[in-house]
C-alpha positions as a Markdown table, in Angstrom:
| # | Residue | x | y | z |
|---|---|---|---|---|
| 1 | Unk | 19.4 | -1.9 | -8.2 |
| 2 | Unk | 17.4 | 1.4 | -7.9 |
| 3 | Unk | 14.7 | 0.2 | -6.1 |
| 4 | Unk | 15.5 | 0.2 | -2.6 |
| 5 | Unk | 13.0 | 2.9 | -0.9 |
| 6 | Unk | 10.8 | -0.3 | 0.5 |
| 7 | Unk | 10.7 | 1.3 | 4.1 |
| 8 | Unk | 10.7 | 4.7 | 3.0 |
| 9 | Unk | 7.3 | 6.6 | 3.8 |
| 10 | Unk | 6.5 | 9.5 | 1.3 |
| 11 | Unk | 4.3 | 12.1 | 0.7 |
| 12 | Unk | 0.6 | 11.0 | -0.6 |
| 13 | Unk | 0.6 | 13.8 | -3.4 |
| 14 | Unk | 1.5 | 12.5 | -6.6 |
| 15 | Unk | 2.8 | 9.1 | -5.4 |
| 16 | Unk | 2.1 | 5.8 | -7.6 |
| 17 | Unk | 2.5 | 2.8 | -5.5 |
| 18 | Unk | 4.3 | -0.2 | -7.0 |
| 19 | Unk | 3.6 | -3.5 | -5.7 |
| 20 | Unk | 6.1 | -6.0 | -7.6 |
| 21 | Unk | 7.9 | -9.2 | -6.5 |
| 22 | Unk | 10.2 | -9.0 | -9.2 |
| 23 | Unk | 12.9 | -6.0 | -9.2 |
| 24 | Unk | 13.6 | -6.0 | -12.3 |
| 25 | Unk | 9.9 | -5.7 | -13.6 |
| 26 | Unk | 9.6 | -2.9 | -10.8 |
| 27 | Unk | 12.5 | -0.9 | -11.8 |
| 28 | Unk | 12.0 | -0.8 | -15.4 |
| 29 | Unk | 7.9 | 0.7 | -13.9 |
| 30 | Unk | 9.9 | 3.2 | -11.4 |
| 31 | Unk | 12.0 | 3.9 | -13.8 |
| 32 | Unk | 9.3 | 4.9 | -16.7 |
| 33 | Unk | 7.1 | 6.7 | -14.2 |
| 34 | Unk | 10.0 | 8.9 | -12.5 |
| 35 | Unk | 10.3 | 9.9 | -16.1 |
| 36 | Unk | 7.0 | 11.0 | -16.4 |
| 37 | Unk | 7.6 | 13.1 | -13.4 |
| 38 | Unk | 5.6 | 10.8 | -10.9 |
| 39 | Unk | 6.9 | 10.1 | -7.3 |
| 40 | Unk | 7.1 | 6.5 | -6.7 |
| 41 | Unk | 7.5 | 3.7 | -3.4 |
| 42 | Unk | 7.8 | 0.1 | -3.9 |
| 43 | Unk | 6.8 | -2.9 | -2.1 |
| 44 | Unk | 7.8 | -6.3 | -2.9 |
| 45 | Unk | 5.6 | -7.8 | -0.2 |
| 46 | Unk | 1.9 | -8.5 | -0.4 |
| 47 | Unk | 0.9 | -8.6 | 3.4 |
| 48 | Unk | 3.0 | -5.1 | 3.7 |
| 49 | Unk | 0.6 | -3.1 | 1.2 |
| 50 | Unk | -2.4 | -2.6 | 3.5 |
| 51 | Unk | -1.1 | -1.1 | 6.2 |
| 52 | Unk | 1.2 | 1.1 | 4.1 |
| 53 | Unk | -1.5 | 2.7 | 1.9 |
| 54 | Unk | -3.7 | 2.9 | 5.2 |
| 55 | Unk | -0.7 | 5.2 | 6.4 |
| 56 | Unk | 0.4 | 6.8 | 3.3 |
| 57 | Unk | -2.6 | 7.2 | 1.1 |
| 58 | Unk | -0.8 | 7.2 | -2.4 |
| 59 | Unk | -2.7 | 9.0 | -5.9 |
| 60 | Unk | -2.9 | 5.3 | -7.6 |
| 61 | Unk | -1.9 | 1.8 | -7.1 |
| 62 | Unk | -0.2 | -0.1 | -9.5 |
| 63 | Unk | -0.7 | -3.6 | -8.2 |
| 64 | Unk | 0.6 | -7.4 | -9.4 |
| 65 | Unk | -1.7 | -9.9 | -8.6 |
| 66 | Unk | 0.5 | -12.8 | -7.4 |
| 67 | Unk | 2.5 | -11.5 | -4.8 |
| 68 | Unk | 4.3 | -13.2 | -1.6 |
| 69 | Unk | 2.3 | -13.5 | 1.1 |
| 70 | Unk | -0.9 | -11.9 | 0.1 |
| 71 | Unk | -2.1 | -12.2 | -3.7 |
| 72 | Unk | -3.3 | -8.7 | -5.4 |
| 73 | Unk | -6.6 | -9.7 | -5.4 |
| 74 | Unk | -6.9 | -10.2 | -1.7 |
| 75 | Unk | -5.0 | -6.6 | -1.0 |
| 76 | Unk | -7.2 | -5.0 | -4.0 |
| 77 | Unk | -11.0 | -6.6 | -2.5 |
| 78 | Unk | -9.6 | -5.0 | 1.5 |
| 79 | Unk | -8.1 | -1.7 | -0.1 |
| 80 | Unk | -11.6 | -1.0 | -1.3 |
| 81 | Unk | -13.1 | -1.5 | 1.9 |
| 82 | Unk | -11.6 | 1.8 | 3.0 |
| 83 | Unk | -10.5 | 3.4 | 0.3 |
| 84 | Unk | -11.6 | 4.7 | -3.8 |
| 85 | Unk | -7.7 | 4.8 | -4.7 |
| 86 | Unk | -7.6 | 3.9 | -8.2 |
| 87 | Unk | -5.9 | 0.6 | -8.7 |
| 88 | Unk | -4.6 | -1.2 | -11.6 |
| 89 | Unk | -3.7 | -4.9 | -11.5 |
| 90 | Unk | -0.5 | -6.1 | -13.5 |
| 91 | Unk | -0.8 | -9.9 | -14.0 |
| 92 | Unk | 0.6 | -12.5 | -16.7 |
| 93 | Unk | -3.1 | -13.9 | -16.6 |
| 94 | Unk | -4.7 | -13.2 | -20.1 |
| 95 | Unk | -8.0 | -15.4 | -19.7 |
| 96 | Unk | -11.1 | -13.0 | -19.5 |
| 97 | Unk | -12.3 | -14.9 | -16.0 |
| 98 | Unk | -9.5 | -13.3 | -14.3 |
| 99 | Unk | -9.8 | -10.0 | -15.9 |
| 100 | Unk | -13.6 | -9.7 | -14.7 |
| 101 | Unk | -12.5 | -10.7 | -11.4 |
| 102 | Unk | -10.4 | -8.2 | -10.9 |
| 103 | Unk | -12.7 | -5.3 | -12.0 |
| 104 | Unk | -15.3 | -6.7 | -10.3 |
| 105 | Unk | -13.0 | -6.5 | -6.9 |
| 106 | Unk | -12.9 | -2.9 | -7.3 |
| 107 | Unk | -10.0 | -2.8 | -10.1 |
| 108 | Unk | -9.5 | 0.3 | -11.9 |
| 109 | Unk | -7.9 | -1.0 | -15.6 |
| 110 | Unk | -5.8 | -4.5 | -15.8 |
| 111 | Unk | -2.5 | -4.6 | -17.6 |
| 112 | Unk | -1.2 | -8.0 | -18.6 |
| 113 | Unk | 2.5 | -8.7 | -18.6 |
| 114 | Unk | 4.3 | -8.7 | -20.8 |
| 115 | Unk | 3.6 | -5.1 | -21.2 |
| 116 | Unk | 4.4 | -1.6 | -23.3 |
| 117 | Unk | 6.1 | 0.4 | -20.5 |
| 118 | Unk | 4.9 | 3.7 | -22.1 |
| 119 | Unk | 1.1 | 2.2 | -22.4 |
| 120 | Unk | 1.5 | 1.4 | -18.8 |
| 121 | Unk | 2.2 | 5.5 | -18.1 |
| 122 | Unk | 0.0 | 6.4 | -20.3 |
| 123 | Unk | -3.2 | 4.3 | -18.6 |
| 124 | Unk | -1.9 | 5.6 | -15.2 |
| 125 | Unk | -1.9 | 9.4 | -16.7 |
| 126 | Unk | -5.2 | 8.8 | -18.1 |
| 127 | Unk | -6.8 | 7.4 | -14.6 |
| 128 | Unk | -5.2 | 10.6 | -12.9 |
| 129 | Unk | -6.8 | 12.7 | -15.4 |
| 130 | Unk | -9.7 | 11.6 | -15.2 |
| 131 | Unk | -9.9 | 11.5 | -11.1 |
| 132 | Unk | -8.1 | 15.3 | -10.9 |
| 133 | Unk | -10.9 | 16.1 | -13.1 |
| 134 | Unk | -13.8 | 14.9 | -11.2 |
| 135 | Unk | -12.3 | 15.4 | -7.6 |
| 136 | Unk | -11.4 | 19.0 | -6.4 |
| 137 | Unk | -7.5 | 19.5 | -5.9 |
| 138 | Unk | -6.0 | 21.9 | -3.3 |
| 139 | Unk | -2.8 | 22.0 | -2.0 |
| 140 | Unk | -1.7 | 23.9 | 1.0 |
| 141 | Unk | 1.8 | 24.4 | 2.9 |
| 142 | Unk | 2.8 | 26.6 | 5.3 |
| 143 | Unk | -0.5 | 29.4 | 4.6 |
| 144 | Unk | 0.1 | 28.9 | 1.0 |
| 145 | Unk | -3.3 | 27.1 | -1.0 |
| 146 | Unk | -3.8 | 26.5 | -4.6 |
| 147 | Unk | -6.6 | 24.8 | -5.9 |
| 148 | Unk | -6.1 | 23.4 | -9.0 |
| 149 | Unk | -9.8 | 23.0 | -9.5 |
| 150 | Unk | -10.6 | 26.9 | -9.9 |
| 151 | Unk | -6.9 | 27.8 | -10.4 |
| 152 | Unk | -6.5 | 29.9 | -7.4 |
| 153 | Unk | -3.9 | 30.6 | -5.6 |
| 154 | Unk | -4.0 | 32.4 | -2.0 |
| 155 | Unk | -1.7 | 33.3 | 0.9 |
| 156 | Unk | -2.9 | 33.4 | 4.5 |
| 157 | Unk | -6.1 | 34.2 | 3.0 |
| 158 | Unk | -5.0 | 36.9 | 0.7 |
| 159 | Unk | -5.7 | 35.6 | -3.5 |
| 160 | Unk | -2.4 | 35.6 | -5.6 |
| 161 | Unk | -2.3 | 35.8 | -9.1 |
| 162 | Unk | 0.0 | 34.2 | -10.9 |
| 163 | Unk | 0.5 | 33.4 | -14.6 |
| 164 | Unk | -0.1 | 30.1 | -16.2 |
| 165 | Unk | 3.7 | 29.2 | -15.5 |
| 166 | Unk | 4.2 | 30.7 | -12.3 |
| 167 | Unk | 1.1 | 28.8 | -11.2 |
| 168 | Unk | 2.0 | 25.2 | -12.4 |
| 169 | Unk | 5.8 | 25.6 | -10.7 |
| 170 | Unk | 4.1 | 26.3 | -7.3 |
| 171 | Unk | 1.8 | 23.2 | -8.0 |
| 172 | Unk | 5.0 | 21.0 | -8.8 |
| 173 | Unk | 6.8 | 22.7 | -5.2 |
| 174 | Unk | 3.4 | 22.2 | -3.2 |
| 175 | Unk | 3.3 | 18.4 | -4.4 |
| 176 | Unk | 6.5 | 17.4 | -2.0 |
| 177 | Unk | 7.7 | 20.1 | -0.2 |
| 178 | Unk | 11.2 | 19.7 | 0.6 |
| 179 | Unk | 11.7 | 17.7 | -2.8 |
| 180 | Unk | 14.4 | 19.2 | -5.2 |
| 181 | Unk | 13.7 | 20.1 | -8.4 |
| 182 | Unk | 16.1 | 20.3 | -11.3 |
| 183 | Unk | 15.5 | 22.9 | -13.5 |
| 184 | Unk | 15.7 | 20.3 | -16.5 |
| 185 | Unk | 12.5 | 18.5 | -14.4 |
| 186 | Unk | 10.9 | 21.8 | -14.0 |
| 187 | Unk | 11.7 | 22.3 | -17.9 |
| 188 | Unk | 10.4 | 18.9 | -19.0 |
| 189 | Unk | 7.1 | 19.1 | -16.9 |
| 190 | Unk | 6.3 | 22.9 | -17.6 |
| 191 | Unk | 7.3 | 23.1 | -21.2 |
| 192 | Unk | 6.9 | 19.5 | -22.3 |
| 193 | Unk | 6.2 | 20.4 | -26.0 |
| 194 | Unk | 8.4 | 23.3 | -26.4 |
| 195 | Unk | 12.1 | 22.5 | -27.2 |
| 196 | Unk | 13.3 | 26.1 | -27.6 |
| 197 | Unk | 12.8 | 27.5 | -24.0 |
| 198 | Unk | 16.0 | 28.3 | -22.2 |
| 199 | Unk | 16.4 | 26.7 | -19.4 |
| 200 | Unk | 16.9 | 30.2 | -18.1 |
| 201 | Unk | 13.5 | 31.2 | -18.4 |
| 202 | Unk | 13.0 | 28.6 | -14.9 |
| 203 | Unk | 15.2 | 31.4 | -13.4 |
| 204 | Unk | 13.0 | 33.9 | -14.1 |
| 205 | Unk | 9.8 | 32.6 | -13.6 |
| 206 | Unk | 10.3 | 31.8 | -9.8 |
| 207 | Unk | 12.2 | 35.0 | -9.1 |
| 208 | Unk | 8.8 | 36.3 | -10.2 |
| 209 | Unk | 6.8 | 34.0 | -8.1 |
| 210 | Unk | 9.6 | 34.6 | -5.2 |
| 211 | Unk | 8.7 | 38.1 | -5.3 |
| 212 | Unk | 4.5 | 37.6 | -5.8 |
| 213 | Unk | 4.6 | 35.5 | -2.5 |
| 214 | Unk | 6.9 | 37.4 | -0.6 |
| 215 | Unk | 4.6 | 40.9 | -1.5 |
| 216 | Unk | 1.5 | 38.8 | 0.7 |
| 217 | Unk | 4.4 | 36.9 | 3.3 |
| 218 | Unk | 7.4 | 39.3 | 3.5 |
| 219 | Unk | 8.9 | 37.7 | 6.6 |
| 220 | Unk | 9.9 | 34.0 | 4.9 |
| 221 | Unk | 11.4 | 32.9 | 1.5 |
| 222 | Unk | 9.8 | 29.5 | 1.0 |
| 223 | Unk | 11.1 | 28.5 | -2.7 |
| 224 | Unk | 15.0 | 28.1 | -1.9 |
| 225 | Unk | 17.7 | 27.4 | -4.4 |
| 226 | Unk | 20.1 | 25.1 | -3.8 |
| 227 | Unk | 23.3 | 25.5 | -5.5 |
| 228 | Unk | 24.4 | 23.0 | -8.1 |
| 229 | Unk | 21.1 | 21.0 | -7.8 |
| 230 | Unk | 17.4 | 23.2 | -8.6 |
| 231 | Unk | 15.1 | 24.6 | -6.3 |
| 232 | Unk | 12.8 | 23.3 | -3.7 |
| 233 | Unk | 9.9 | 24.4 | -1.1 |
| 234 | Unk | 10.8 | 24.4 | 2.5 |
């Protein structure tokens, strides 16, 4: 099985919290959504959930509603007495009672099993949208900033411009620092409908950024390249 990161903490940015009793129903999710390029924890455990999100603060909550322990409607009714993460509840229920119940606990959209496993990504890309556009995003590691909002970039103060690509690969990088990237995962996430780009042209773009970040912080190389594997920020 894949899904074994149940005591792994992991960086809020980006990560989709699934909360599944069933592994195989979870890896099938994990396994969609880490196609999509989303960073994913699991947790089979109901009473577990509340004091991992309290710790961990993950970008959405994908959420079954009868869990061991604690159902999902108990965790959703206390995560929304501290916190506007957008939940959605995955449930084999289908009767319209327990559909209302859940939205009116707080629920963000309500999936019923079985389900589409590409519906199911595309709801959660839709909730994300819709949040990243309403809610100011800005990233910052090590004197590096971007705000995705105003799609700015600045270094120890100083602005940065970057190009359209140059700035989305130093979003992905600020995301999980330390993460490695592939340069087919950079490819599919920065040139998702072209299928002509060589994968080359990742090369060049962050030698380019490499260079535009090291003109404002010439002491430290933060994008490294690890041989065989991508790139990552560290």
């Amino acid at each position: 099985m894949r899904v074994t990161n149940q005591n792994t903490a992991v960086s809020s940015t980006s990560t989709i919290l699934v909360v599944e009793d069933e592994p195989q129903i979870a890896e099938l999710v994990i396994d969609y959504l880490e196609q999509a390029a989303y960073t994913t924890h699991w947790l089979s455990d109901g009473g577990k959930v509340v004091p991992w999100v309290q710790q961990n603060s993950p970008s959405l909550i994908l959420l079954d509603v009868i869990l061991p322990s604690k159902s999902g409607t108990d965790i959703c009714r206390e995560i929304r007495a501290f916190s506007k993460v957008p939940i959605v509840l995955l449930t084999a229920r289908v009767e319209e009672v327990d559909r209302l119940l859940g939205f009116n606990l707080g629920a963000d959209d309500y999936i019923c099993k079985p389900f589409s496993p590409p519906e199911m990504v595309a709801r959660v890309r839709s909730i994300l949208r819709r949040i990243t556009a309403t809610e100011p995003v800005e990233n910052g590691y090590r004197g590096i900033h971007v705000d995705e909002e105003q799609h700015r970039v600045s270094v120890f103060g100083q602005q940065l411009t970057l190009t359209p690509v140059e700035f989305r690969l130093l979003a992905i990088f600020l995301n999980c620092p330390g993460r490695v990237y592939s340069r087919a995962h950079l490819m599919d996430v920065i040139y998702a409908d072209n299928l002509n780009v060589s994968d080359r042209s990742i090369d060049s773009h962050i030698k380019n950024l490499r260079k535009k970040i090291r003109s404002l912080q010439p002491n430290e190389e933060v994008i490294h390249t690890i041989y065989g594997m991508g790139y990552k920020l560290e």
